[in-house]
Z-matrix of the N, CA and C atoms (Angstrom, degrees):
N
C 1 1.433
C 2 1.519 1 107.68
N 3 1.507 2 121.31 1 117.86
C 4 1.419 3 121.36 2 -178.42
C 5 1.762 4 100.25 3 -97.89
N 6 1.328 5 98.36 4 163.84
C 7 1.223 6 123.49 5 -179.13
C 8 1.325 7 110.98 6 -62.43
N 9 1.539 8 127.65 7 154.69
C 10 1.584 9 121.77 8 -177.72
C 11 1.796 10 85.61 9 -84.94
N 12 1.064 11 89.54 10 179.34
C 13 2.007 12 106.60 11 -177.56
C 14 1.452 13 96.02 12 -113.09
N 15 1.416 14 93.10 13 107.94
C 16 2.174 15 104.27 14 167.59
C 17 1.090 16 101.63 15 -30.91
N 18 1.552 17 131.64 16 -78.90
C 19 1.011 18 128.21 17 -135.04
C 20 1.760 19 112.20 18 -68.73
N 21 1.371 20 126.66 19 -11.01
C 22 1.040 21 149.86 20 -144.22
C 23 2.138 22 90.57 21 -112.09
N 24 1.023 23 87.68 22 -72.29
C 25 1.724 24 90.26 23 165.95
C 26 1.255 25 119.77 24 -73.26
N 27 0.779 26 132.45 25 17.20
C 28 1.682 27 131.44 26 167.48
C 29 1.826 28 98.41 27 -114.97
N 30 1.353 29 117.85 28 -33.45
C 31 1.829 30 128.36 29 154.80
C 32 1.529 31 82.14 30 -35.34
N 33 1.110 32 107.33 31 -99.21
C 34 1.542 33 125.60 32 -164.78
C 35 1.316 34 121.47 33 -12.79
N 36 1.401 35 102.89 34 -77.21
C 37 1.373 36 112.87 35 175.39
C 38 2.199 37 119.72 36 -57.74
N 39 1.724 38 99.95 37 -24.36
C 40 1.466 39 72.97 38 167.47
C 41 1.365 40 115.36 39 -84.91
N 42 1.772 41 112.80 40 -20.98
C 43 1.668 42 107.51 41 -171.52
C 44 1.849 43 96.97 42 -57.32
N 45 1.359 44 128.62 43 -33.53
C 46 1.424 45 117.78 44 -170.34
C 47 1.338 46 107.25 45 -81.17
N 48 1.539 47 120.67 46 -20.02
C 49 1.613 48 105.93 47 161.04
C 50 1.770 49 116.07 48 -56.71
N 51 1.295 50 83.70 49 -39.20
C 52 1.736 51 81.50 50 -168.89
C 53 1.418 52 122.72 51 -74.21
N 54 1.310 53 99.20 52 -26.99
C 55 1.976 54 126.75 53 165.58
C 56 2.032 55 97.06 54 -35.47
N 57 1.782 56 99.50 55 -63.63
C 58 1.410 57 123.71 56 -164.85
C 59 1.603 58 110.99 57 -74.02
N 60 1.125 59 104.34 58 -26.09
C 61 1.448 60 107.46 59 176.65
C 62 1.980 61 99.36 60 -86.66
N 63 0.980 62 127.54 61 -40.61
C 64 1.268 63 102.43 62 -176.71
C 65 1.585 64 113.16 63 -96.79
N 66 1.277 65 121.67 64 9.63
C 67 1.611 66 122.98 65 159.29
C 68 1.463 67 102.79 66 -79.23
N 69 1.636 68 121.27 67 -48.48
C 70 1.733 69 103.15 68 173.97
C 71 1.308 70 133.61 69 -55.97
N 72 1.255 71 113.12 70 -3.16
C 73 1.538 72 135.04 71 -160.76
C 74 1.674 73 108.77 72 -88.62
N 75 1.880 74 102.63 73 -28.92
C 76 1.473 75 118.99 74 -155.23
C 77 1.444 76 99.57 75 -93.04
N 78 1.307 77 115.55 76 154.53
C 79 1.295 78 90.40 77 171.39
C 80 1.696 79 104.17 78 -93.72
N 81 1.790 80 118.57 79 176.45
C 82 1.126 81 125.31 80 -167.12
C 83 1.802 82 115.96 81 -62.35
N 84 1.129 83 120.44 82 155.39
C 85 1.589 84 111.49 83 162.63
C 86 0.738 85 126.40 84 -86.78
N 87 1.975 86 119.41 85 144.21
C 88 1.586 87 119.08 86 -155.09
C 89 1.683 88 89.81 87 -57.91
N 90 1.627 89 112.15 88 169.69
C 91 0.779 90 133.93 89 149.61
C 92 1.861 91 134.54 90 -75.39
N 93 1.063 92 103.84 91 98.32
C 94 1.892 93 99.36 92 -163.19
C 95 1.172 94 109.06 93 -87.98
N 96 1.384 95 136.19 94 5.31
C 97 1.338 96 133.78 95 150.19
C 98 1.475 97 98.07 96 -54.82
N 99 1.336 98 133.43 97 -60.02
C 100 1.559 99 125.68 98 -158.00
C 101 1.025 100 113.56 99 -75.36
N 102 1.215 101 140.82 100 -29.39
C 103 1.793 102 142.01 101 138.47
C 104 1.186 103 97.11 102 -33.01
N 105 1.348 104 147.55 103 -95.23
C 106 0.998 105 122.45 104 -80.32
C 107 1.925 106 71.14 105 -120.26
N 108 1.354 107 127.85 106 -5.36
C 109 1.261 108 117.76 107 159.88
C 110 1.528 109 123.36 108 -66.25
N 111 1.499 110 97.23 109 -28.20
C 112 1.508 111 120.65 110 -173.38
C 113 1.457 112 94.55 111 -59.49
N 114 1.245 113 126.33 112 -58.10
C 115 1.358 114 118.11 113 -150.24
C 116 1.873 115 86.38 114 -88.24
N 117 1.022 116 120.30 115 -63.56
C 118 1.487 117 114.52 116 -166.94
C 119 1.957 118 111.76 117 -37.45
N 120 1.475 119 99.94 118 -13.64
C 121 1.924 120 101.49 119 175.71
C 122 1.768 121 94.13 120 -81.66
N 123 1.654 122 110.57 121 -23.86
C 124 1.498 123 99.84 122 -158.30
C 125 1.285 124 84.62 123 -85.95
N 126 1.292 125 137.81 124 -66.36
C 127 1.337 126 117.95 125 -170.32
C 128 1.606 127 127.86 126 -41.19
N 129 1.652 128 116.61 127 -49.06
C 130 1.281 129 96.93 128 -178.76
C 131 1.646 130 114.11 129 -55.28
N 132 1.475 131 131.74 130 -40.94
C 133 1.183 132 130.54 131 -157.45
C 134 1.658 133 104.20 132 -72.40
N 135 1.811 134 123.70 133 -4.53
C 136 1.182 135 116.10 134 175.52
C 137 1.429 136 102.85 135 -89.05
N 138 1.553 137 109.09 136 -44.43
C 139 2.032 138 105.15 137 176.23
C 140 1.285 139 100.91 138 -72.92
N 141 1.114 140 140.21 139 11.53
C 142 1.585 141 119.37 140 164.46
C 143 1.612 142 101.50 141 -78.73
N 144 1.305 143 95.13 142 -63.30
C 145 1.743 144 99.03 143 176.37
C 146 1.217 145 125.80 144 -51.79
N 147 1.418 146 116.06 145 -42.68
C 148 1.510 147 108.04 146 156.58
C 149 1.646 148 131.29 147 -61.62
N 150 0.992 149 102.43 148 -23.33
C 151 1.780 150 114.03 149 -175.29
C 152 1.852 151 94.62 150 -71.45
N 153 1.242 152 108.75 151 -54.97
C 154 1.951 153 122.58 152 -178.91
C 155 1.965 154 87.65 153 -48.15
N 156 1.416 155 115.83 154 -49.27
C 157 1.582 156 107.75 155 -143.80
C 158 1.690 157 69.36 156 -79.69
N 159 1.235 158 144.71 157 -62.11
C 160 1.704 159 127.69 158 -145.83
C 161 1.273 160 95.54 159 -53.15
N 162 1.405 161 117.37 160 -74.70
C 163 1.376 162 130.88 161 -144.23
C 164 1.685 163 113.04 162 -59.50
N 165 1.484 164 114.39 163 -30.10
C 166 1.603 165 134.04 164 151.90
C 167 1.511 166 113.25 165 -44.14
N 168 1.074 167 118.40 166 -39.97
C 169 1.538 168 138.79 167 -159.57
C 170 1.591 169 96.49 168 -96.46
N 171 1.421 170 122.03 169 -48.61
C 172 1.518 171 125.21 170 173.73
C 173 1.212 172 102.12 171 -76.27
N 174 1.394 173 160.93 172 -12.20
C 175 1.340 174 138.52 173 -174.34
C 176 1.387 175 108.92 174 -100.74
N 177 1.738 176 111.47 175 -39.38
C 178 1.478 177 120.73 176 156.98
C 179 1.322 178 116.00 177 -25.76
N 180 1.337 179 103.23 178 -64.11
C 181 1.715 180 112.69 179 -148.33
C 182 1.530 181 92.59 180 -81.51
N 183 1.588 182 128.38 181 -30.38
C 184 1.178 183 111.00 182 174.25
C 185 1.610 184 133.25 183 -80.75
N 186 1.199 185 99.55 184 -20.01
C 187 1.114 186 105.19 185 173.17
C 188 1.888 187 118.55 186 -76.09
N 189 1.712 188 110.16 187 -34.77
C 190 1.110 189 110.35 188 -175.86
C 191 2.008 190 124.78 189 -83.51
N 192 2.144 191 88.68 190 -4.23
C 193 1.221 192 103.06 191 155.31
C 194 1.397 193 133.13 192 -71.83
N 195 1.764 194 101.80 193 -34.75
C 196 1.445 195 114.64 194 -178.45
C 197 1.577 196 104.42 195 -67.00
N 198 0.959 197 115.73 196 -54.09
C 199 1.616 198 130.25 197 -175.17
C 200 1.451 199 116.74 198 -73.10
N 201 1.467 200 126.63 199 6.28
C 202 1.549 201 119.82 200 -160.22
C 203 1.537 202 124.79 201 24.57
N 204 1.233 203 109.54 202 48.66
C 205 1.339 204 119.54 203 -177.07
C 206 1.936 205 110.33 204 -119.45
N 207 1.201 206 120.04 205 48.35
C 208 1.325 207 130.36 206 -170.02
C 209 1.452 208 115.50 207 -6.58
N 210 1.115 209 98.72 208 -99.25
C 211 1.712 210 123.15 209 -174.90
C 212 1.801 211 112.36 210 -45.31
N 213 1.088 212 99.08 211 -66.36
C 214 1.532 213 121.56 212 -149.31
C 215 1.727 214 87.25 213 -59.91
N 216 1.021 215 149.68 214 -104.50
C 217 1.750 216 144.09 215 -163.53
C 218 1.760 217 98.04 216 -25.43
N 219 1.200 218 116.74 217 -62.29
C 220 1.201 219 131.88 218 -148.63
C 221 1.837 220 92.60 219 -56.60
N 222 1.151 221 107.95 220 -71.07
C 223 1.463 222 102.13 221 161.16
C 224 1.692 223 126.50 222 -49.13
N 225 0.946 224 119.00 223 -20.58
C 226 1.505 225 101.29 224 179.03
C 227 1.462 226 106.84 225 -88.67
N 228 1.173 227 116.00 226 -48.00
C 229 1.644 228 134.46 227 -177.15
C 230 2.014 229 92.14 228 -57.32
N 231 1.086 230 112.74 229 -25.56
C 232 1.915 231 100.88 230 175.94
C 233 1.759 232 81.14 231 -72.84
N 234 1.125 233 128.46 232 -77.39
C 235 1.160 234 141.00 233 -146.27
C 236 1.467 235 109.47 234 -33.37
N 237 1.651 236 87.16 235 -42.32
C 238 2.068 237 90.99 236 -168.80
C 239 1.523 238 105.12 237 -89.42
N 240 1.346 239 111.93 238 -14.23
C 241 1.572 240 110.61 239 164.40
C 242 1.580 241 119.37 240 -61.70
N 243 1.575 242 105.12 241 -45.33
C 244 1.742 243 100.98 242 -167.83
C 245 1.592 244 90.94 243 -67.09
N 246 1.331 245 119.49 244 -39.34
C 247 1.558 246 108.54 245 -147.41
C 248 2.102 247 93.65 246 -70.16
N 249 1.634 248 116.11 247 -30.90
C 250 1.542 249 118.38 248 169.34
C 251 1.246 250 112.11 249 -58.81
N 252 1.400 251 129.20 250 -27.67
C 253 1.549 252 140.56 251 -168.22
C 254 1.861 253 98.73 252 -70.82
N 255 1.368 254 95.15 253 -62.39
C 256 1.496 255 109.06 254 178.09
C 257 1.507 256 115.63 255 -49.09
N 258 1.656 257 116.15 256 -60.43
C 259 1.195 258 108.36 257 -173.15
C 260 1.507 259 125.94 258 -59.01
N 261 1.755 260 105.96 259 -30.61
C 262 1.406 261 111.05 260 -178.87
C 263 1.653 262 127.05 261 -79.87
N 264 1.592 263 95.24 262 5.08
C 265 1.590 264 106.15 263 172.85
C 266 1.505 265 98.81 264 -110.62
N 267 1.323 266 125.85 265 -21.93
C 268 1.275 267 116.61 266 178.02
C 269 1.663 268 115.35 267 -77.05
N 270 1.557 269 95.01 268 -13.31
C 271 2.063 270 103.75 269 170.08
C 272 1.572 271 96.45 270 -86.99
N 273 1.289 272 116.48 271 -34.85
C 274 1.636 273 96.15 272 -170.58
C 275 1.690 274 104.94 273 -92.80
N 276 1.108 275 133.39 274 19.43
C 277 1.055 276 138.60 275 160.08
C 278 1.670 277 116.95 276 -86.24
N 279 1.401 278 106.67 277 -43.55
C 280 1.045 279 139.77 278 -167.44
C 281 1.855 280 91.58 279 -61.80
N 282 1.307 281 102.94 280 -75.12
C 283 1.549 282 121.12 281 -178.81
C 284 1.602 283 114.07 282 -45.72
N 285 1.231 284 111.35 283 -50.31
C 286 1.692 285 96.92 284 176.37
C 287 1.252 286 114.32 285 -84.37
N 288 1.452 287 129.86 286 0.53
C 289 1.603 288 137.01 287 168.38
C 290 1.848 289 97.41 288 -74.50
N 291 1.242 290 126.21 289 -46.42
C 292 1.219 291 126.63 290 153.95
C 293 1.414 292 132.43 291 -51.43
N 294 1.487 293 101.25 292 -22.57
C 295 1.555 294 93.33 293 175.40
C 296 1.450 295 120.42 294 -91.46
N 297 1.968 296 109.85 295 -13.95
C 298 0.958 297 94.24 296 -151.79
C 299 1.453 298 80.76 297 -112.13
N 300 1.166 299 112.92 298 28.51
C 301 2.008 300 118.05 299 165.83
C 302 1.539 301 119.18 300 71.93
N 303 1.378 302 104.41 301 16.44
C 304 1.376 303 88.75 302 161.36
C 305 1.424 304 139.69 303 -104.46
N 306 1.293 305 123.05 304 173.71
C 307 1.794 306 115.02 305 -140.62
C 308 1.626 307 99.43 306 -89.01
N 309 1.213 308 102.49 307 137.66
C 310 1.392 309 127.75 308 176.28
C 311 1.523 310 112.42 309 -9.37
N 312 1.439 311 128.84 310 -178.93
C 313 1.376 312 124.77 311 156.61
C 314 1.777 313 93.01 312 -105.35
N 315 1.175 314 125.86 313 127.00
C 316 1.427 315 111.12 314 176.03
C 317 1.715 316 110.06 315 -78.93
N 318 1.284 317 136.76 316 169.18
C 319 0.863 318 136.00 317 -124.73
C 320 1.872 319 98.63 318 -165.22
N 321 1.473 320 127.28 319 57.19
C 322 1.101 321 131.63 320 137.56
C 323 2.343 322 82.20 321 114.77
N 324 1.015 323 84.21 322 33.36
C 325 1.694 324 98.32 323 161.74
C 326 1.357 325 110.96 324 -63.70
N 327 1.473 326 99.34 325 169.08
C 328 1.705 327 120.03 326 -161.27
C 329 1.616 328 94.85 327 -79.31
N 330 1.295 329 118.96 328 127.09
C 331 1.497 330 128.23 329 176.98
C 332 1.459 331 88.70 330 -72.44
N 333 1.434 332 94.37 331 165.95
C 334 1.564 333 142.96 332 -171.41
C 335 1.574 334 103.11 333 -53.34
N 336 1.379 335 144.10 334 128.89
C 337 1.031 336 116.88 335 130.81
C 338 1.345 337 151.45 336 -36.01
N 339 1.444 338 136.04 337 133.21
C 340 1.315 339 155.16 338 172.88
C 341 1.484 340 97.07 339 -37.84
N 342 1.281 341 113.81 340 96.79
C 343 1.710 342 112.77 341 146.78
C 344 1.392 343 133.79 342 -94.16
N 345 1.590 344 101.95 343 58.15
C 346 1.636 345 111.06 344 -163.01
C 347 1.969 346 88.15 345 -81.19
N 348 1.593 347 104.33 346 154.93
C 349 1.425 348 133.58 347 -153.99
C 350 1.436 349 96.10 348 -78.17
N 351 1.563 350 123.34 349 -27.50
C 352 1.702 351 124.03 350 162.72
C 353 1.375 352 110.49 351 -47.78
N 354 1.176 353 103.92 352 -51.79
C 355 1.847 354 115.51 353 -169.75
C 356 1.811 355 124.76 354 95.43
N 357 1.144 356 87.42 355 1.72
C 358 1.833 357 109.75 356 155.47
C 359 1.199 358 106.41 357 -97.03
N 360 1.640 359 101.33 358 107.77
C 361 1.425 360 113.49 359 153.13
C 362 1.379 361 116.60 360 126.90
């Protein structure tokens, strides 16, 4: 086993200074975990709403098949689907706003003090 050649590794080691000096220079690469979580929250919250609009749309139509009553279920059962579609994206909206720690919506809190131009009040 022969020796490496200094002069050859000391090449080396400055080409990897210079490697290191122009990666600090760059800026960092996006992160594609956070995209690609981003969109995977947007998709479920579109099949939620769509899942509320089918399954609204299937209980309608079956029921207004069973009953010969066309229209009338079939439309209401869409109705109570979008409004289930909505609420269950407004919980999973809700939930990763919790996860990702930010502060509540407060909920009928103490208004603002009076900054009238006298300065009473």
């Amino acid at each position: 086993m022969s020796e490496p050649d200094p002069r050859s590794e000391s090449e080396r080691l400055r080409a990897l200074e210079e490697r290191i000096a122009r990666m600090r220079g760059r800026e960092p690469p996006p992160r594609m975990d956070e995209h690609y979580s981003q969109a995977s929250l947007a998709w479920r919250m579109v099949i939620e709403l769509v899942a509320g609009l089918v399954l609204g749309f299937g209980m309608g139509y079956g029921i207004d098949w069973a009953l010969g009553t066309m229209p009338v279920f079939l439309v209401i059962f869409t109705f109570l689907g979008l409004a289930a579609g909505i609420r269950t994206m407004l919980r999973s909206a809700d939930e990763v706003r919790r996860k990702a720690g930010a502060p509540a919506k407060r909920e009928g809190g103490a208004a603002a003090p009076d900054r009238s131009e006298d300065g009473h009040g």
